[in-house]
C-alpha positions in Angstrom: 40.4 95.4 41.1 41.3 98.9 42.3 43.2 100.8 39.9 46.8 100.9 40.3 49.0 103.5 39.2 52.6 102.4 38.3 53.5 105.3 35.6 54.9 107.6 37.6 58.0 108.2 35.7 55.2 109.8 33.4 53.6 111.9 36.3 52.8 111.8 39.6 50.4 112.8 42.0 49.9 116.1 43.9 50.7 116.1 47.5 47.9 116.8 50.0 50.6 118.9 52.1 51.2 120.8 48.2 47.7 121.5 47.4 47.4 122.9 50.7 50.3 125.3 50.1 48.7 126.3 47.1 44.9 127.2 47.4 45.7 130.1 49.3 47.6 131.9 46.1 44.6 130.6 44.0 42.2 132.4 46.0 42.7 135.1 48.4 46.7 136.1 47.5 45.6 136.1 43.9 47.9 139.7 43.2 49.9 139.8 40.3 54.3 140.1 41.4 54.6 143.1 39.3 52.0 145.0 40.9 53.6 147.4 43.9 50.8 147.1 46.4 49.7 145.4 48.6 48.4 142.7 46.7 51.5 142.4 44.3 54.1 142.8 47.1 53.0 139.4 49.1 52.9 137.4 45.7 56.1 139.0 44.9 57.7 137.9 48.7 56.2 134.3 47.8 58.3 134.0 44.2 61.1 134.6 45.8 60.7 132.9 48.7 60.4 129.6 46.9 63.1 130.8 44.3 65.3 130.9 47.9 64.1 127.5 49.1 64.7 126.0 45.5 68.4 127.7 45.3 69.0 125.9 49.3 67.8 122.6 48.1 70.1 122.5 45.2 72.7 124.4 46.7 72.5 127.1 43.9 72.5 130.7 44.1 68.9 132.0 44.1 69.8 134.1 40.7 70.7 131.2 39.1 66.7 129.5 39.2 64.8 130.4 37.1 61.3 129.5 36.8 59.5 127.8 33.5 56.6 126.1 32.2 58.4 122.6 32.5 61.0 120.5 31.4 60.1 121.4 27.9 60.8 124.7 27.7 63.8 124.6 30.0 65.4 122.4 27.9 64.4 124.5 24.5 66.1 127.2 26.1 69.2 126.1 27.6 70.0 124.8 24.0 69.0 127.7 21.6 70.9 130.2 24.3 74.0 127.7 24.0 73.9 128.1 20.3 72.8 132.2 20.1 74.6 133.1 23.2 77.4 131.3 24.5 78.7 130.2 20.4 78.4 126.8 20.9 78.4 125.3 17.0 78.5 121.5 17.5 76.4 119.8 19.8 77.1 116.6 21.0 73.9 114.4 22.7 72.5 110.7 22.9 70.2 109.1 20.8 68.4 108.1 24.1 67.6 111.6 25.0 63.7 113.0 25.5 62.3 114.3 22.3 62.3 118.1 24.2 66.0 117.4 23.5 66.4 115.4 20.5 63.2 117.5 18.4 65.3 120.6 19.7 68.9 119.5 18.3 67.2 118.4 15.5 65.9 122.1 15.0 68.9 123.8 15.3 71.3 121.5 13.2 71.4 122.9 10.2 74.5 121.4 8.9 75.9 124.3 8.2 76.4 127.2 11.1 75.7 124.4 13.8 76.3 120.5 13.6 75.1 117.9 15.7 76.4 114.1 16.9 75.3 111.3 19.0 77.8 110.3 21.8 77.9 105.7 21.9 76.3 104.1 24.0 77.9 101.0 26.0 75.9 97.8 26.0 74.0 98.1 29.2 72.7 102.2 27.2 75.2 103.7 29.8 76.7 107.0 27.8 80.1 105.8 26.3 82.4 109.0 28.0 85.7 107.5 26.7 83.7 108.4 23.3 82.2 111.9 24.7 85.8 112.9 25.3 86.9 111.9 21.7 84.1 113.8 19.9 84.7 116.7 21.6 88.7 116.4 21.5 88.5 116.0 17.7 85.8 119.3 17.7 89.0 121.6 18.5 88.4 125.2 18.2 84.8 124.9 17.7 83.1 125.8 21.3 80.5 122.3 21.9 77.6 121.9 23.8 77.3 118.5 25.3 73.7 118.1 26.7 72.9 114.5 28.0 69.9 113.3 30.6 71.0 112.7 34.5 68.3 109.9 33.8 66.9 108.3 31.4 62.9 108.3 31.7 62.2 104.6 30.0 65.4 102.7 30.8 66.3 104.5 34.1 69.9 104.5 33.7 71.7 107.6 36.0 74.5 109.3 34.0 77.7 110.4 36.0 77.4 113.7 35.6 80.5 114.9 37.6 82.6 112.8 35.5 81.1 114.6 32.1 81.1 117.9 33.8 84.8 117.2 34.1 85.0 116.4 30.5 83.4 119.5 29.6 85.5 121.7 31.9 88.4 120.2 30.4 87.5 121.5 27.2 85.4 124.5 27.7 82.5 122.8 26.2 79.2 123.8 27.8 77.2 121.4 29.9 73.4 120.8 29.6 71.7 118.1 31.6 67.9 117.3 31.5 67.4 116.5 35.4 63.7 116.3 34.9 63.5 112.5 36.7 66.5 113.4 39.3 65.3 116.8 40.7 63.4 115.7 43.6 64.5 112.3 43.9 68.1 112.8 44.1 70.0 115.2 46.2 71.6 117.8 43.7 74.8 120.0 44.8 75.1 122.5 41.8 77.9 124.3 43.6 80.3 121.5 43.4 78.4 119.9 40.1 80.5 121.2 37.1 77.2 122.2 35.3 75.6 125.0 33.1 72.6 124.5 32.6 69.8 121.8 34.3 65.7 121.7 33.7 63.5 119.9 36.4 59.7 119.9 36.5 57.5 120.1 39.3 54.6 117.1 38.4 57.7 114.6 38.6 57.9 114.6 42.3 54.5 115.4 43.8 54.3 119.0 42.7 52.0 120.6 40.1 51.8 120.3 36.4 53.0 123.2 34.6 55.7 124.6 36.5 59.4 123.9 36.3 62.8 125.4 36.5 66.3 126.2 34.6 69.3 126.4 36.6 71.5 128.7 35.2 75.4 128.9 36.0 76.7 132.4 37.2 79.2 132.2 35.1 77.4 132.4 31.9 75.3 135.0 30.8 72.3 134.7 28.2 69.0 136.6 26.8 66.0 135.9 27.1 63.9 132.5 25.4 60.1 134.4 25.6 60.2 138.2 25.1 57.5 140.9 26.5 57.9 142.0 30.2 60.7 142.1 32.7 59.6 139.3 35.0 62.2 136.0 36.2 64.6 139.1 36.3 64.4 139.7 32.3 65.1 136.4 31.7 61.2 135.0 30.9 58.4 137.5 30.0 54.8 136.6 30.8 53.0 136.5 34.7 54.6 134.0 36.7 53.0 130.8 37.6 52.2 132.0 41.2 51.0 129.3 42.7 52.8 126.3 40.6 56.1 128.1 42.0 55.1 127.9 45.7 53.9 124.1 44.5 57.1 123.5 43.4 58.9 124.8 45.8 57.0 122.9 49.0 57.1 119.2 46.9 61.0 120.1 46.8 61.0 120.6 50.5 58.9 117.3 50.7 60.3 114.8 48.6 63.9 115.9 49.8 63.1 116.0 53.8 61.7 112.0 52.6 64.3 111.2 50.3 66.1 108.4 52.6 63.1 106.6 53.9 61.5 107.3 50.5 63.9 106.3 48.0 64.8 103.3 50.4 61.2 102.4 50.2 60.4 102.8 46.5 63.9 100.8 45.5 62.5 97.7 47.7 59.4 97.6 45.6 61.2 98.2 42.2 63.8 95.1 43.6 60.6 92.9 44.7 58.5 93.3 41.3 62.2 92.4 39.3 62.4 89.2 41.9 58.9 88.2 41.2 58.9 88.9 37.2 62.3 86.5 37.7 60.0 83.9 39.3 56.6 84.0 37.6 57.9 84.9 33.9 60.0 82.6 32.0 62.5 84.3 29.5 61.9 88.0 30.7 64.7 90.6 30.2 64.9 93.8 32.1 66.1 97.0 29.8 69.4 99.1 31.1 71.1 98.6 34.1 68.2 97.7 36.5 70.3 97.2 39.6 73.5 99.4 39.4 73.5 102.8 38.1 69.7 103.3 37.9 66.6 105.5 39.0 65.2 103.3 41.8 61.8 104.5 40.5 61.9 103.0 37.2 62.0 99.2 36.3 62.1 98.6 32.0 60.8 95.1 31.5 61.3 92.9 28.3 58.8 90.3 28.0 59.5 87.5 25.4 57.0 88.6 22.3 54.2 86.2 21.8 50.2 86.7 20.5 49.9 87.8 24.4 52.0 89.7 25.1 51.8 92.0 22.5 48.9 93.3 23.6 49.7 93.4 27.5 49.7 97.3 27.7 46.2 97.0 26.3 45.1 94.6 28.5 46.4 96.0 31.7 44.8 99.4 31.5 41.1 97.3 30.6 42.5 95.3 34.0 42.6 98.9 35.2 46.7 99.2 35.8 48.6 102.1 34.3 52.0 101.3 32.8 53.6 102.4 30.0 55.6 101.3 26.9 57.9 104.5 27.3 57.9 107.9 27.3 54.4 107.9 25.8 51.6 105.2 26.4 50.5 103.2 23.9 48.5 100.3 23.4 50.7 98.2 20.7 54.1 97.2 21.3 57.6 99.7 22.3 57.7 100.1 18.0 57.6 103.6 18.5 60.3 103.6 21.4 63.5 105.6 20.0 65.1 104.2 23.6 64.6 100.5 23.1 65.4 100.8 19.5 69.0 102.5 20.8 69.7 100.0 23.2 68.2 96.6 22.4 66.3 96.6 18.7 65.1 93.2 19.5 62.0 92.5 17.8 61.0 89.4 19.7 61.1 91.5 23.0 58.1 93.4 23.9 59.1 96.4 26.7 56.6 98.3 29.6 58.0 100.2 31.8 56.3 100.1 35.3 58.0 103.2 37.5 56.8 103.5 40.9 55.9 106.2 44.0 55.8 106.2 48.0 52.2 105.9 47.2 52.4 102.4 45.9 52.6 98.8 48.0 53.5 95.7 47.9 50.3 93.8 47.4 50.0 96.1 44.3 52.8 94.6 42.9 51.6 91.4 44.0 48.6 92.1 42.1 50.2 93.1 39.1 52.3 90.2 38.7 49.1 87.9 39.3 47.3 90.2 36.6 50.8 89.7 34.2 50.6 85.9 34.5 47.1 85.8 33.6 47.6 88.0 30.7 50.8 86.0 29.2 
């Protein structure tokens, strides 16, 4: 069998259409921005001209993008500059958050100067906001920082982010959200989304590894994360990412200009695989809430735990399909999922994730559910 590729909440691949936007500044426009020649001045024109294309995509001002190495570092530095900056002392988060978030908080919380907390979580792992607003009520005159995924990257499930925006705004707390698995499958509207801070990252959507951004409200005003020179503005020293920012900026153009016949497409196959898992596998579960307020790229299954099936995420990749336990592959069981252990610490349940593209088919899925039968 062929192998098929159903991790692509992990990564995805590069667009042909991408690549092609990119050789050019990996070759012959090879100048670095700073420089004023020639050379420099038509790398400096492309920066900016994706920074522009970004901003009109997300309906953000072109100074508030900012250009990183990823998700990771995005996220590092929307928190720190919440605490050094903007004298944010509590921080308030999930306990279903990515470990560039959680690993952060965990940093910073000292327990003394700056405190942390994990909002509930309801049933279905949805973010408990009657509970949000009560933390950060009883947190009066200390300024918080509220920083909580759009998505969730194992379970799927889509925060509302208006309505915590709102929460925020109410309070003057400062709003961080980790959009790394919405930007470029969702249509964002940062003008009218009550938002500080968001990170995205371009190998989630098509684009290339190593390149992401930080949106950064107007209204708020921090230093810089990484010292040295004066590019991204004097916000992020070090040579720019020349051609992962024109990457980024063409698989945003891409995957939005696709998002309807796309997302339309992908959601069928997620809704398919669920119907046949429903058919084929007795007992199985499904994590979150698979079919309302979820990433229609992401499906979290539960299999019933048996000598089998603990070993299926093994025994796929030999059968040469890529899935994942969670965040992280790994041949055992989801043991070292913080996610399933949030939402449903079940130990006779055994999770994968399968999370899908508009590169993958039907008959793939087909083929996978003949391969899961086979194998449990």
């Amino acid at each position: 069998m062929d192998r098929i590729y159903f991790d692509n909440a992990a990564t995805t691949a590069l667009d042909k259409e991408v690549l092609d936007t990119m050789l050019p500044y990996m070759t012959t426009h090879f100048g670095n921005p700073s420089s004023i020649y020639s050379y420099g001045r038509e790398t400096r024109l492309a920066v900016e001209t994706a920074r522009k294309s970004v901003a009109r995509l997300l309906n953000a001002h072109p100074g508030e993008i900012f250009f990183t190495s990823g998700g990771t570092e995005s996220n590092n530095t929307a928190i720190l500059s919440a605490i050094r900056d903007l004298g944010c002392t509590h921080i308030i988060t999930s306990p279903i958050e990515h470990h560039a978030v959680l690993h952060t908080v965990e940093h910073y919380d000292c327990g003394d100067e700056v405190t942390s907390s994990f909002v509930k979580l309801l049933p279905d792992g949805h973010v408990d906001l009657e509970d949000l607003e009560e933390q950060i009520a009883a947190h009066e005159g200390v300024r918080c920082l509220v920083t909580l995924m759009h998505a969730n990257n194992e379970i799927g499930n889509l925060l509302d982010i208006d309505a915590v925006g709102e929460i925020c705004k109410k309070y003057n707390a400062i709003f961080h959200s980790d959009c790394v698995q919405t930007v470029g499958h969702y249509p964002l509207d940062l003008r009218k989304t009550p938002v500080h801070f968001i990170s995205g990252a371009g190998h989630k959507f098509h684009g290339p590894k190593g390149i992401g951004i930080l949106y950064i409200n107007d209204n708020i005003k921090i230093k810089p994360f990484i010292f040295g020179g004066g590019q991204e503005r004097n916000m992020r020293a070090g040579t720019e990412n020349l051609y992962g920012i024109v990457g980024f900026a063409k698989a945003l153009e891409l995957a939005m200009a696709g998002y309807e016949k796309d997302s339309a497409y992908i959601h069928s196959l997620k809704m398919y695989m669920m119907e046949q898992l429903r058919k084929h596998i007795p007992g199985v579960q499904f994590n979150g809430d698979q079919e309302g307020r979820c990433l229609y790229t992401v499906l979290s299954v539960a299999f019933p735990k048996t000598e089998k099936s603990e070993m299926i995420l093994f025994n796929l990749d030999i059968n040469n399909v890529c899935v994942s336990g969670g965040s992280a592959c790994s041949s055992g069981a989801d043991v070292g999922s913080h996610v399933i252990r949030a939402i449903n610490n079940n130990p006779n349940l055994v999770t994968v994730r399968f999370s899908f593209s508009r590169h993958n088919t039907k008959e793939e899925v087909d083929a996978v559910i003949a391969k899961v039968k086979e194998l449990i």
